[in-house]
C-alpha positions in Angstrom: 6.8 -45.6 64.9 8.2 -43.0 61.9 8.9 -40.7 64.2 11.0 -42.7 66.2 12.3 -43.8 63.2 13.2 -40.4 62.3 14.9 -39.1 64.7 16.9 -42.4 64.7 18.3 -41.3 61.2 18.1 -37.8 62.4 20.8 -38.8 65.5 23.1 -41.2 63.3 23.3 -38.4 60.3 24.6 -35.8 63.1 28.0 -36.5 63.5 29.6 -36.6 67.0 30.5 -33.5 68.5 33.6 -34.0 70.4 33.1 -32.3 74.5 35.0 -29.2 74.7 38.3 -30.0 77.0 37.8 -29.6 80.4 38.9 -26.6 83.0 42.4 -27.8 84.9 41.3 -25.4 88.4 43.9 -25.8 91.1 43.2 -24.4 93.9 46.0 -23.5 97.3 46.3 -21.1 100.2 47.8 -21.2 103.9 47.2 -24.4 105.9 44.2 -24.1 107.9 42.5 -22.2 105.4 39.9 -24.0 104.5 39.9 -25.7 101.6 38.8 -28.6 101.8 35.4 -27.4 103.1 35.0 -25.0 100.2 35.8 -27.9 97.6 33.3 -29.6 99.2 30.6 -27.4 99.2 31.7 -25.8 95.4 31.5 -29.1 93.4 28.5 -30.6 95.0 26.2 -31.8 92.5 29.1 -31.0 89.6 30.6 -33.6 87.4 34.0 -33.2 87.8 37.1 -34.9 88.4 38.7 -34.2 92.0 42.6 -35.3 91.7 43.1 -37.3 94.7 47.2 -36.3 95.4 49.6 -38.7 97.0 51.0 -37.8 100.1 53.9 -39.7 102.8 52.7 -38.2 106.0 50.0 -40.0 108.4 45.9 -39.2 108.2 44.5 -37.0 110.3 41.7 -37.8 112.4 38.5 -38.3 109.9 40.7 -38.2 106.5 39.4 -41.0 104.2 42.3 -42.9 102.4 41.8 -42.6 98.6 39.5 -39.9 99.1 41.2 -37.1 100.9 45.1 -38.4 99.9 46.9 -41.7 99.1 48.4 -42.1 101.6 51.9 -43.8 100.6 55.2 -44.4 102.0 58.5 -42.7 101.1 60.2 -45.7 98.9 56.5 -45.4 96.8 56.6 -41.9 96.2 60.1 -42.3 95.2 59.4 -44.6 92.9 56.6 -42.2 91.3 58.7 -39.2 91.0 61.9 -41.2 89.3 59.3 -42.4 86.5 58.1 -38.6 86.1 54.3 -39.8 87.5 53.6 -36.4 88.7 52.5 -33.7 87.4 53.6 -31.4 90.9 55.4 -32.5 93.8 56.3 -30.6 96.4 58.1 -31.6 100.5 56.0 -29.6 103.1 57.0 -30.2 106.5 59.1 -33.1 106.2 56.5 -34.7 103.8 56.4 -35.5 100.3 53.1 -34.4 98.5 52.4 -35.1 94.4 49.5 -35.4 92.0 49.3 -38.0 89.8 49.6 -37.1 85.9 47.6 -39.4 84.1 44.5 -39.6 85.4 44.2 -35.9 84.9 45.2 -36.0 81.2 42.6 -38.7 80.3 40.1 -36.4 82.3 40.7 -33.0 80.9 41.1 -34.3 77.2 37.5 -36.4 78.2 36.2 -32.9 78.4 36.0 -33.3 82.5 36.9 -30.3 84.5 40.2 -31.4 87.0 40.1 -29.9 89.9 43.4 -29.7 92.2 44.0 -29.1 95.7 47.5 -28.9 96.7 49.6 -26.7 98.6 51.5 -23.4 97.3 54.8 -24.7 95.9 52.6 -27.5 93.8 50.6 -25.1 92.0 53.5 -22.8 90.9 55.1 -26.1 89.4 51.3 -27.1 87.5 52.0 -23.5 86.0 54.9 -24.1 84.4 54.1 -27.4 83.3 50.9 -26.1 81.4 49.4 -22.8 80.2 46.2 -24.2 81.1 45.6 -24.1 84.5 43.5 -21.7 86.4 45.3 -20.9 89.6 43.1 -19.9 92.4 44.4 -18.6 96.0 42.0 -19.1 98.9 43.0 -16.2 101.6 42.2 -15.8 104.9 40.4 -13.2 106.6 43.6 -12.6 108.9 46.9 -14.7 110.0 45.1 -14.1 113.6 41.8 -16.0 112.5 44.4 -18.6 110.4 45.9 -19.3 113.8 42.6 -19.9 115.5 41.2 -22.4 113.0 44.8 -24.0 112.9 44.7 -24.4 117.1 41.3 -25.7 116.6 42.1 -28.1 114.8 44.3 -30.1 117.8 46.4 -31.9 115.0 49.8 -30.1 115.6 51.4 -28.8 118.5 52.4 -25.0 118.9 56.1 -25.5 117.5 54.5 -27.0 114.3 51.8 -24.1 113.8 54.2 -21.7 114.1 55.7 -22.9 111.0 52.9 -23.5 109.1 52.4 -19.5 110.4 55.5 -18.1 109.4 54.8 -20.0 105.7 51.5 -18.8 105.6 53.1 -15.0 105.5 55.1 -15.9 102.8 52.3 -17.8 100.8 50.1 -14.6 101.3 52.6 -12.3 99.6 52.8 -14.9 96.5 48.9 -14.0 96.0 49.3 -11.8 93.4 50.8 -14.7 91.1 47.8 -16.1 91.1 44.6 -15.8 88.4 42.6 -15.5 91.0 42.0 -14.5 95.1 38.9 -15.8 96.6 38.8 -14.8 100.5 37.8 -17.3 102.5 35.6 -15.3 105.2 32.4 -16.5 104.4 31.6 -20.1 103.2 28.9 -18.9 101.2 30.2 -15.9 99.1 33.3 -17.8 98.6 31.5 -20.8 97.2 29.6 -18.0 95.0 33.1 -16.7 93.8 34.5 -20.2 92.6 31.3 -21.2 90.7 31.8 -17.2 89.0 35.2 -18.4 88.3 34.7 -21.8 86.9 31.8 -19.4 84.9 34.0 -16.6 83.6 36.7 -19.4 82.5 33.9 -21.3 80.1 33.1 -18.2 78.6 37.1 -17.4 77.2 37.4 -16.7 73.8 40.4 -19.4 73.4 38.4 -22.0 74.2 35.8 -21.5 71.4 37.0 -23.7 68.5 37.0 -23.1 64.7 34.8 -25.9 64.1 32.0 -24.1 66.6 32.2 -20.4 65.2 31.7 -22.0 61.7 28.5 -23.7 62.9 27.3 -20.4 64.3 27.7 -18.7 60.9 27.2 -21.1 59.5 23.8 -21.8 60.7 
């Protein structure tokens, strides 16, 4: 009973230490790439906050609405955009795409790492909106092998892939803009290289506070 006591006092004389903020990770590459299978895989088992982006064109077959995209018409999207809702939008292929701002804030100031999944033209825009995010570009082993899993997947027909191709050249030669590449050629040592990533980030310098070197010399 006093020691239960005590460590009652113990916790209410130890003030609250606030979570550190959380990592904004935004992760893009080609169409076709793979990405979603590599989020999937990366954050199993994580706490984290996956930013579920809005998006006007149609599902595709087994994407679950609210959990792979909202899926929203035109007038909607609109509608977000004209009261500044986004933090990125983008038009791909005759379709609008955007992530939603304020959930993400409330997250990352909660101490939750974000993580974002949106195409190219989307994650240059996050960049300029904040110093903060970690951009990562997913590659493919070839354009060749990019085609194959694009064919495979039986969502488009050839005209379409082509242009997702021919944008897939010119997202490739934007790599070096990122923080980091993580090839996409095998699921497993790609998986490896995002948790190394989401590792190295933690361990910046910037994001140790004044409050927590004191404490270490402190104590």
């Amino acid at each position: 009973m006093a020691a239960a006591m005590l460590e009652k006092n113990m916790a209410e004389e130890t003030p609250h230490q606030p979570r550190p903020r959380g990592l904004l990770i935004v992760m893009t590459g080609a169409s076709g790439v793979g990405k979603g299978t590599l989020r999937e895989q990366w954050l199993k088992g994580q706490d984290v906050f996956y930013s579920v982006s809005w998006t006007t064109r149609t599902p595709r077959p087994g994407e679950r609405p609210g959990q792979d995209y909202h899926f929203v018409d035109a007038e909607r999207f609109l509608e977000g955009m004209g009261q500044e809702g986004f933090l990125e939008h983008a038009e791909f292929a005759g379709n609008h795409y955007g992530t939603p701002r304020g959930p993400i804030e409330a997250a990352l100031a909660g101490g939750q790492d974000v993580i974002l999944e949106i195409e190219v033209k989307g994650a240059m825009q996050v960049r300029q909106s904040t110093d903060e995010a970690i951009l990562v570009f997913i590659m493919p082993p070839s354009l060749t092998e990019l085609r194959r899993r694009l064919e495979g997947r039986a969502t488009e027909n050839p005209q379409q892939i082509e242009r997702r191709l021919a944008r897939a050249r010119e997202e490739i030669l934007e790599a070096h803009a990122f923080d980091y590449v993580v090839m996409n050629d095998d699921l497993t040592r790609a998986v490896l290289d995002m948790h190394a990533i989401q590792r190295a980030e933690r361990s910046r310098s910037q994001r140790l506070s004044a409050q927590t070197l004191g404490e270490i010399v402190d104590g």
